[in-house]
C-alpha positions in Angstrom: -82.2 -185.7 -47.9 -78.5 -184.0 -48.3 -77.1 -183.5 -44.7 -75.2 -180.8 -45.4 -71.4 -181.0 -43.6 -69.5 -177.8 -42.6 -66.1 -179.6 -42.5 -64.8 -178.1 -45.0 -66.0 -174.2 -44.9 -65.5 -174.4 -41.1 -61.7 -175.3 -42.2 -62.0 -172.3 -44.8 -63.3 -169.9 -42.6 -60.9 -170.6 -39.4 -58.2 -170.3 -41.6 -59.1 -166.9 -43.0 -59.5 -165.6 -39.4 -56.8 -166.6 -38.0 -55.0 -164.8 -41.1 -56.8 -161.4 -40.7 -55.5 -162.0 -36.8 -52.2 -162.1 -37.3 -52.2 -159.2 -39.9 -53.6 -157.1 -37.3 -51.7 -154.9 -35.5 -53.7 -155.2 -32.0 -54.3 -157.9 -30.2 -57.9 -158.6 -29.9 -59.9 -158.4 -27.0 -63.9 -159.6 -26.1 -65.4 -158.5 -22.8 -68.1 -161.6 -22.4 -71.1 -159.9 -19.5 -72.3 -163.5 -17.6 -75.4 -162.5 -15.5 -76.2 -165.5 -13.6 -75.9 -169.1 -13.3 -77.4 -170.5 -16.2 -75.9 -173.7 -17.2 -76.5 -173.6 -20.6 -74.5 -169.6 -20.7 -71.9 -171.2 -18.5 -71.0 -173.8 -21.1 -71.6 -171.4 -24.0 -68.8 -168.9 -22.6 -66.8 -171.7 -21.6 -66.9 -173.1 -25.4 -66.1 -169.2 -26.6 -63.2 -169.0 -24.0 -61.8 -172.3 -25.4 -62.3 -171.3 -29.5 -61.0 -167.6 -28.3 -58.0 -168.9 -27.3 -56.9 -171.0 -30.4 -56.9 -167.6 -32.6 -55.1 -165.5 -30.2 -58.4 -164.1 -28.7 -57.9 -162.9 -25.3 -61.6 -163.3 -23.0 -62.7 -161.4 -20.3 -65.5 -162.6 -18.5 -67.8 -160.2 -16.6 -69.3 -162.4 -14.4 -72.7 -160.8 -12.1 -75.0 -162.6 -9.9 -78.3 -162.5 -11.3 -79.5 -160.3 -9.3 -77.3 -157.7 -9.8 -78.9 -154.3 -10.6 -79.3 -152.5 -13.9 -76.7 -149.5 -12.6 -73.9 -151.7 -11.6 -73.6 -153.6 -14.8 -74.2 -150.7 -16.7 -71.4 -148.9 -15.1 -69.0 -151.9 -15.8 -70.3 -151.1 -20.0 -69.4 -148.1 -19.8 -65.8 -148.6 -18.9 -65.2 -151.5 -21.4 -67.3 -149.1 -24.1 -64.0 -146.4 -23.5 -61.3 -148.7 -22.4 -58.7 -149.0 -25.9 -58.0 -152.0 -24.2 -61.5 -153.4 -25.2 -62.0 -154.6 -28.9 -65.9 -155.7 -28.5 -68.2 -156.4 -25.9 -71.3 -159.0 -25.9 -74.2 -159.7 -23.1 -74.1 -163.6 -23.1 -78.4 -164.1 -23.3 -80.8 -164.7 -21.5 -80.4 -162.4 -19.0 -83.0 -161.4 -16.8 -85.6 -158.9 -17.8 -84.7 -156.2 -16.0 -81.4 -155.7 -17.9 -82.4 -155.9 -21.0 -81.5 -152.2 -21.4 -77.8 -152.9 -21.4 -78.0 -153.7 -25.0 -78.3 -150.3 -25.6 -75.9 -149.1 -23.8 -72.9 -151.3 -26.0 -71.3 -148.8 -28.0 -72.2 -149.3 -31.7 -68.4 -150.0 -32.8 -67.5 -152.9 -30.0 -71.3 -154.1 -30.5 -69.6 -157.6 -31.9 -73.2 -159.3 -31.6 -75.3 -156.2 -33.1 -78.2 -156.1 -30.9 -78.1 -152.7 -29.6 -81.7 -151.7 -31.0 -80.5 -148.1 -31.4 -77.0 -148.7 -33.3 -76.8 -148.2 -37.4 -75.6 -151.5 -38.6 -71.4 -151.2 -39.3 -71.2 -155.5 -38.7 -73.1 -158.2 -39.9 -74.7 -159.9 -36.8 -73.3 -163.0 -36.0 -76.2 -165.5 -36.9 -76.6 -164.0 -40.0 -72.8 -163.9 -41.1 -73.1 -167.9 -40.3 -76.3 -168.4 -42.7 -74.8 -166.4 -45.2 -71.6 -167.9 -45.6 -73.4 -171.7 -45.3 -75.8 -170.8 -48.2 -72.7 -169.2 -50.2 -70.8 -172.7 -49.9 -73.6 -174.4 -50.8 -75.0 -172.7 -54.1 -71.6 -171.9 -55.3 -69.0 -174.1 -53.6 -66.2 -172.3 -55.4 -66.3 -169.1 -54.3 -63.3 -167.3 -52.8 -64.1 -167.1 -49.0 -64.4 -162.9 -49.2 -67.3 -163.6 -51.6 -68.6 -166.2 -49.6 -68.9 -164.0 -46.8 -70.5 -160.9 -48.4 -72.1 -162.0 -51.4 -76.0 -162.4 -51.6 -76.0 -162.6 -55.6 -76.4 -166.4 -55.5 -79.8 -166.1 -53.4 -81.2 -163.5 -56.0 -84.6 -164.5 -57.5 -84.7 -167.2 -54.5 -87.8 -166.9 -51.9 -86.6 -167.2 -48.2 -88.6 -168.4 -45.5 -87.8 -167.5 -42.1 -89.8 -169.1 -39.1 -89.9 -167.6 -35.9 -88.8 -164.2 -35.4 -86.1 -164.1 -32.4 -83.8 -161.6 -31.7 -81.1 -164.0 -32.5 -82.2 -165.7 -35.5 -85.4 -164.8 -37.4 -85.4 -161.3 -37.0 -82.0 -160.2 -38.0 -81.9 -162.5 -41.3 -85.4 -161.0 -42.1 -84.1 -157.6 -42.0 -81.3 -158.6 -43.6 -82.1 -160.4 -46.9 -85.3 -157.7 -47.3 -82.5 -155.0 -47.3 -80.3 -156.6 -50.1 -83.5 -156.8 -51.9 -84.8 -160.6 -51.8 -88.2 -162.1 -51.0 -88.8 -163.2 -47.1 -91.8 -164.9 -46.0 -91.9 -164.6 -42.2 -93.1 -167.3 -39.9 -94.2 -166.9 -36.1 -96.5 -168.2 -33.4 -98.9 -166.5 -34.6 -99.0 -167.7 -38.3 -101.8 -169.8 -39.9 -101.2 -172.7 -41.6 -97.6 -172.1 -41.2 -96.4 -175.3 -43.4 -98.5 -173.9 -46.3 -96.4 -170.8 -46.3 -93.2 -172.8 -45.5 -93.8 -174.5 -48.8 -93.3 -171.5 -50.7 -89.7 -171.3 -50.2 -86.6 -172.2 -51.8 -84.5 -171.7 -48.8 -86.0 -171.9 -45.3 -84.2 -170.6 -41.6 -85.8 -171.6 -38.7 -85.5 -170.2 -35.3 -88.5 -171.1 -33.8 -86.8 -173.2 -30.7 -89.5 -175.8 -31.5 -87.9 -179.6 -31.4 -89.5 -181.6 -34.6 -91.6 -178.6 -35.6 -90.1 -179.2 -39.7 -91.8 -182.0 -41.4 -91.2 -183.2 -44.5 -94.6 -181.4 -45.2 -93.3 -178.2 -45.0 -90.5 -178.3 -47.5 -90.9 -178.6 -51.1 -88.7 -180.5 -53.7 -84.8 -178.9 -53.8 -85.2 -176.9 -51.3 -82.1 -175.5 -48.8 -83.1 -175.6 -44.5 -81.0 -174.0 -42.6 -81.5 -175.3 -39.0 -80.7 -172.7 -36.1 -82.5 -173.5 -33.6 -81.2 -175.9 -30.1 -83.3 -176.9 -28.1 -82.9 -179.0 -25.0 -85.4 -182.2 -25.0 -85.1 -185.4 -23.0 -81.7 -184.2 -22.1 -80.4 -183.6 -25.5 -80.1 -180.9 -28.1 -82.4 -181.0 -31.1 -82.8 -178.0 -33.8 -86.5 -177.4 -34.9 -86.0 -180.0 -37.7 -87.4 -183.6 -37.5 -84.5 -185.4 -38.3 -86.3 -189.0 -37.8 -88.2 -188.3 -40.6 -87.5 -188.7 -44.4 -87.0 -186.0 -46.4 -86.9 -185.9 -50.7 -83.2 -186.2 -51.8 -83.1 -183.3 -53.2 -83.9 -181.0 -50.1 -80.6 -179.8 -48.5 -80.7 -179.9 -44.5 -77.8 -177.8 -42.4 -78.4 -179.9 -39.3 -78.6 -178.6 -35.6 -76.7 -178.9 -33.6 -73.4 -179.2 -35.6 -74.9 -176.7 -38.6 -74.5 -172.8 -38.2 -73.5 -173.1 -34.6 -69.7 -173.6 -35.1 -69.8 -170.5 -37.8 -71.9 -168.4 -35.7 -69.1 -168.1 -33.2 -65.9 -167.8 -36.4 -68.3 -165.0 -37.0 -68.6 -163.3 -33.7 -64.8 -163.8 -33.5 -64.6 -161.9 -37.0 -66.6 -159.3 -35.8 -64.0 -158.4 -32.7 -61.2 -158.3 -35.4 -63.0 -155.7 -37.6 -63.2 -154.1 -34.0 -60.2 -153.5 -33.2 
């Protein structure tokens, strides 16, 4: 199989950004919401802090016990969602289930991760913007990097496979490739014979959070698999690919961790510029 490097897009991309940055006339600002103790949040907002900071990306983290109610998060939101101070807001996840309404309550223009459920769609959700940009640089390499990051005319006439059908992952590049008018096959627990259907696609994105769950079995000659899943097993992270295994050298695999991940975050950073 082709490991597939982000090196050099990750170079491309952090470049671009840190152009549109500069061209800006505001200095950009992310209100991070940390509910909890989670040590896996912890070092993801730490990591965001740290990136933040090396494009001129001031962070303000909101930091709540976990058990902190529903109305006094919510009214912290609502100050951020009028402050001009404010460029976007996100709701590090998982939180507990109790506030799972405060992803409504993000207005739609600072909403830099798009999960409010009841916004219309002005930004590409973060996840996706990653995938997208990935698959660009590896079906037509020479791309500018505006085309890159907008263009779906290179996955035209391609079937997509997405497995599981997260918030995060799944579900937002289902909806997304269906609405710019290409084929998705959609994966989830609930699937039969879920390699079968796998098979069937010429460019796979698995979410599932399900270390080793791709086999070699479900992936067909010249194929692309976008890994975006992390798991945590036997103390390390592992995306839902087998990576032990051998795949035909002609499949492309974007690894996890060290895939998407990076670009997932350029992205989330892009979307507080266009916020601002």
């Amino acid at each position: 199989m082709n490991i597939y490097s982000n090196t050099r897009i990750k170079q491309e991309y952090s470049e671009y950004l840190l152009q549109s940055i500069r061209q800006s006339e505001h200095n950009p600002v992310l209100a991070v919401y940390l509910i909890g103790d989670n040590p896996a949040s912890l070092k993801y907002v730490s990591m965001k802090q740290k990136m933040a900071s090396s494009y001129g990306i001031d962070v303000l983290v909101r930091a709540f016990p976990v058990d902190a109610s529903l109305d006094q998060v919510s009214a912290q939101i609502q100050k951020d969602n009028t402050s001009p101070d404010v460029s976007g807001i996100i709701v590090q996840l998982p939180i507990p289930q109790g506030l799972t309404p405060l992803l409504a309550l993000i207005e739609t223009r600072k909403d830099v991760d798009v999960l409010n459920p009841n916004s219309p769609v002005i930004l590409i959700q973060p996840t996706v913007q990653a995938a997208l940009i990935t698959l660009n640089d590896i079906l037509t390499p020479h791309a500018p990097i505006e085309e890159k990051l907008n263009s779906t005319k290179s996955m035209i006439g391609k079937i997509f496979v997405t497995v599981g059908q997260g918030t995060l992952v799944g579900k937002p590049i289902t909806e997304f490739m269906k609405k710019n008018n290409i084929e998705v096959l959609e994966i989830d627990k609930h699937t039969k014979n879920p390699h079968m259907i796998c098979q069937k696609g010429d460019i796979i994105v698995s979410g599932a959070g399900v270390p080793g769950l791709i086999t070699p079995k479900w992936i067909k000659k010249g194929s692309i698999i976008i890994d975006a899943a992390t798991s945590n097993a036997d103390g390390q992270l592992k995306g839902d690919v087998d990576m032990t295994q051998e795949f035909d050298d002609s499949i492309t695999v974007v690894p996890s961790p060290g895939g998407i991940g990076p670009l997932t975050v350029l992205s989330l950073f892009l979307n507080v510029m266009k916020s601002v």
